[in-house]
VEXVO-276769 format. One record per residue: x, y, z of N, C-alpha, C, CB in turn; chain; residue number from 1. Coordinates in steps of 0.1 Angstrom, whole numbers, padded with zeros to 4 digits. Glycine has a CB too. Layout:
BEGIN
PT|nxx|nyy|nzz|caxx|cayy|cazz|cxx|cyy|czz|cbxx|cbyy|cbzz|ch|i
PT|X|Y|Z|X|Y|Z|X|Y|Z|X|Y|Z|A|NUM .
...
This chain:
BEGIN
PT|nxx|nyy|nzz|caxx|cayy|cazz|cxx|cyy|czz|cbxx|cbyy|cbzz|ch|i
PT|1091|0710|1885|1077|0711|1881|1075|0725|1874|1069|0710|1894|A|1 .
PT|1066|0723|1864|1065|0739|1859|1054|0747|1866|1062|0740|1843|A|2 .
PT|1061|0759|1866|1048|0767|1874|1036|0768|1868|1050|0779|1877|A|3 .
PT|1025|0773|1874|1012|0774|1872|1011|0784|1860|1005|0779|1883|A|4 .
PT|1020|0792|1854|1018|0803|1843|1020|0798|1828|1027|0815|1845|A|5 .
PT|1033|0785|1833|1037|0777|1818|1022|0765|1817|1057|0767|1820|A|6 .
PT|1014|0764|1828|1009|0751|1829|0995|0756|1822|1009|0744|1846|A|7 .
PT|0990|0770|1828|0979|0776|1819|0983|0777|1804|0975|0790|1823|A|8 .
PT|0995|0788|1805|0994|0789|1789|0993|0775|1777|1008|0798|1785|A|9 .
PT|0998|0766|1781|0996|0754|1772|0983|0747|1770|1005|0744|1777|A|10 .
PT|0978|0752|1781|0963|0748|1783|0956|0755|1770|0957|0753|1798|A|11 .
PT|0957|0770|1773|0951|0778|1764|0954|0772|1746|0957|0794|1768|A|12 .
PT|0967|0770|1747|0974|0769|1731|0965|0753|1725|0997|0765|1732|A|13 .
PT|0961|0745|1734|0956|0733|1731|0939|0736|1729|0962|0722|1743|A|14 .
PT|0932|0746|1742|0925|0748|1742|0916|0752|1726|0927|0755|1751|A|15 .
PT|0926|0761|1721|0928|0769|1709|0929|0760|1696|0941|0778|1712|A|16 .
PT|0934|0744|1695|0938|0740|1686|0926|0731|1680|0949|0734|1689|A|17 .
PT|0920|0728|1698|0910|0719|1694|0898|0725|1694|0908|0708|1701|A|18 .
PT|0897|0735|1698|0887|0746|1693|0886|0745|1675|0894|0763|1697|A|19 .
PT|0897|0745|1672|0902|0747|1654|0896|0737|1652|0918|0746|1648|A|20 .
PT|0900|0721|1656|0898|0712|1649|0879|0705|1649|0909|0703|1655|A|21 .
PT|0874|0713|1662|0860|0711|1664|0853|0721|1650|0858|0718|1682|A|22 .
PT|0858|0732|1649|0850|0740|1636|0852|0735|1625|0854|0752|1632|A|23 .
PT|0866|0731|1619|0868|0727|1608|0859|0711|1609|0885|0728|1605|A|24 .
PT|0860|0697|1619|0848|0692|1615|0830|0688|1617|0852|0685|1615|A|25 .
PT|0830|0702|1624|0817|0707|1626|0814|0711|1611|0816|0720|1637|A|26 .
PT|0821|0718|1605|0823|0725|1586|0820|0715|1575|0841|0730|1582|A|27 .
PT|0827|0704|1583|0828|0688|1572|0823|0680|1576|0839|0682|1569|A|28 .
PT|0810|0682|1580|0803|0670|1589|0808|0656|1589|0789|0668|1585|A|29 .
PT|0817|0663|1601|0821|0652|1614|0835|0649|1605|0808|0634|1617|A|30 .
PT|0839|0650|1600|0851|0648|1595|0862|0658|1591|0849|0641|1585|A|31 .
PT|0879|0654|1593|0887|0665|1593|0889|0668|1578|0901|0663|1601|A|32 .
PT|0892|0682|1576|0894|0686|1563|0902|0682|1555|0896|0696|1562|A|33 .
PT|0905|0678|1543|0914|0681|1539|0918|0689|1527|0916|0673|1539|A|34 .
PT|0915|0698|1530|0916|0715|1526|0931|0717|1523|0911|0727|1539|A|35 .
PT|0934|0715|1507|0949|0719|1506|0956|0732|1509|0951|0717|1495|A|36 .
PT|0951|0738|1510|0951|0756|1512|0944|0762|1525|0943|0764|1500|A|37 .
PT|0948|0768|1532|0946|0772|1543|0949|0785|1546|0952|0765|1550|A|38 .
PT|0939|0793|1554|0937|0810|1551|0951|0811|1561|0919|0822|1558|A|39 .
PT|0950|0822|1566|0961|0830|1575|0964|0825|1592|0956|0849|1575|A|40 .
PT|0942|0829|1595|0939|0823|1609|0941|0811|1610|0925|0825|1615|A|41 .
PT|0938|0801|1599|0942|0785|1603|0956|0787|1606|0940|0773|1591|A|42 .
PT|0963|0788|1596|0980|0783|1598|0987|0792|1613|0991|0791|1580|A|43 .
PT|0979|0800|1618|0986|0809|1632|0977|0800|1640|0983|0828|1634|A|44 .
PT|0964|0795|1639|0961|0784|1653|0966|0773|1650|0945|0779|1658|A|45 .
PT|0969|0768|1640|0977|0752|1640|0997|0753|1646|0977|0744|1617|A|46 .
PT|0996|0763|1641|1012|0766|1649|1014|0778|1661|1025|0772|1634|A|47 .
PT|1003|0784|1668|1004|0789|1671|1013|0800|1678|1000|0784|1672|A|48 .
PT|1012|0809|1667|1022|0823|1660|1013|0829|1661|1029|0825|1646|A|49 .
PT|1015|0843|1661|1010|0857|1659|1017|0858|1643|1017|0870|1673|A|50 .
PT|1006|0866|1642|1010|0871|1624|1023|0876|1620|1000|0884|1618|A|51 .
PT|1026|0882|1631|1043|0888|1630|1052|0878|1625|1050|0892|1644|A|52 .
PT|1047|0864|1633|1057|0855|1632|1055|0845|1620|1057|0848|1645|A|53 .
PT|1041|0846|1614|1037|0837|1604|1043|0849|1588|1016|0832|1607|A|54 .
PT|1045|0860|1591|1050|0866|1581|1066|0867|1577|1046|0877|1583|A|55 .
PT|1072|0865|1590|1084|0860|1587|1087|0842|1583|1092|0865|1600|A|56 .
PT|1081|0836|1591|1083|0824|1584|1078|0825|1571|1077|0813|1591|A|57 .
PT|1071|0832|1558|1067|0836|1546|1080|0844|1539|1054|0845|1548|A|58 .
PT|1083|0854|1551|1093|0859|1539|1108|0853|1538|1093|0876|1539|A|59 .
PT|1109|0841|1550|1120|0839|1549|1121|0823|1542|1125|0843|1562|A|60 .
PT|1109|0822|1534|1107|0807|1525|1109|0797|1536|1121|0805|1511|A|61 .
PT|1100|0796|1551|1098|0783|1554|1087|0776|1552|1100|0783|1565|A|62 .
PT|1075|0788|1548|1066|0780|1547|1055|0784|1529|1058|0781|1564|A|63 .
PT|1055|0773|1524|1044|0780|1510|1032|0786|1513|1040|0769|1499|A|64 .
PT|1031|0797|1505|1018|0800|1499|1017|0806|1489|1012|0806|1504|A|65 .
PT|0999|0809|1480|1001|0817|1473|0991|0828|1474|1002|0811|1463|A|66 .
PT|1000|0836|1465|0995|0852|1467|0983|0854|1459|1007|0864|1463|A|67 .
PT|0966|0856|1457|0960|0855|1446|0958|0870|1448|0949|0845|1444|A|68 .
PT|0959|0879|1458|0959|0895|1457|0967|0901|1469|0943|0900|1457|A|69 .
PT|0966|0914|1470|0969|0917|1479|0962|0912|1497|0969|0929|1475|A|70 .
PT|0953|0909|1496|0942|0908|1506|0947|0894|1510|0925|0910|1500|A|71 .
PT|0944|0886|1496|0945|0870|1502|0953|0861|1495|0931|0861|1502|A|72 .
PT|0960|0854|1507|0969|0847|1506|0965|0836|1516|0982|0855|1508|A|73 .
PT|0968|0827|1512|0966|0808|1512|0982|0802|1511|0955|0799|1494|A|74 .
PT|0976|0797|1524|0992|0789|1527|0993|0771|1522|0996|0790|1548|A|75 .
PT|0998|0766|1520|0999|0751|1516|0998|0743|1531|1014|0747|1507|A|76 .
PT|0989|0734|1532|0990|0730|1542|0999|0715|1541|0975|0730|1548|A|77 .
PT|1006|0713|1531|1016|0706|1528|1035|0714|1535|1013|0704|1511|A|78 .
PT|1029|0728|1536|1042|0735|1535|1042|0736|1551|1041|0751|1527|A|79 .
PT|1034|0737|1557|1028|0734|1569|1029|0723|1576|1017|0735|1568|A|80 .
PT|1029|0713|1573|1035|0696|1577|1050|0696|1574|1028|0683|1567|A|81 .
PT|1057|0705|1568|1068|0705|1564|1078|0708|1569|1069|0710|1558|A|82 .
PT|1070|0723|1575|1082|0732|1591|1074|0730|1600|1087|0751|1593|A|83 .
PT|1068|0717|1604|1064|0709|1616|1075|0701|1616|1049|0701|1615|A|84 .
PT|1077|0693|1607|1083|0681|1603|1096|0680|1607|1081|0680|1591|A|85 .
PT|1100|0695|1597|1116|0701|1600|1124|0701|1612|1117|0714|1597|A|86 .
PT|1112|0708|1625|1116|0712|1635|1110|0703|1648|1112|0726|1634|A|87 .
PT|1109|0686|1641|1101|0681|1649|1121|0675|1660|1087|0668|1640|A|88 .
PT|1115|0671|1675|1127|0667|1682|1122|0654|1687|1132|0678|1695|A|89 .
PT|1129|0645|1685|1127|0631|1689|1124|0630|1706|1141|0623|1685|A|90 .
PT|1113|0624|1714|1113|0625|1728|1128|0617|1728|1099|0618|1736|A|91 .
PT|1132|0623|1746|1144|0615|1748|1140|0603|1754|1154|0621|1756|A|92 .
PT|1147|0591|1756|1143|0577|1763|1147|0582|1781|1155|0560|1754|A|93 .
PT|1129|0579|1784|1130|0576|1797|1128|0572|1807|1130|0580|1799|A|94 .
PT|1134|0564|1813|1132|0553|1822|1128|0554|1836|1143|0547|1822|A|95 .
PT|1117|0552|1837|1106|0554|1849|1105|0538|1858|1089|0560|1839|A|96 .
């Protein structure tokens, strides 16, 4: 059984996602975006990373974006379904 500290934090990470998905279609009345480009804060609540970690997945070409200045940068939310996709693990079969 997992303990009570793994069982919150997942709470929070979900808490956090659908938080996301409540704004973005509160934004698009009532409907999900489909916003090809996506700032910094989206792509760290949909994969839930800290910037540390969303800058290495950038500089190490897992995930696209583009650079239009120093300030802002827009990630592909195609590039995004991609190293989801990559790193997805099949459930195992289980017999209950």
């Amino acid at each position: 059984m997992e303990n009570y500290s793994e069982v919150e934090k997942e709470l929070k990470r979900l808490t956090k996602l659908l938080n996301f998905w409540a704004h973005e279609m509160k934004a698009n009345n009532g409907q999900v975006s489909k916003k090809e480009w996506l700032s910094k804060q989206d792509v760290m609540t949909l994969l839930n990373v800290c910037s540390k970690t969303l800058y290495t997945y950038k500089k190490n070409g897992l995930i696209g974006y583009s650079k239009l200045s120093d300030k802002v940068i827009l990630y592909s939310r195609e590039s995004v379904k991609k190293l989801l996709e990559s790193h997805y693990v099949e459930p195992k079969n289980q017999n209950t």
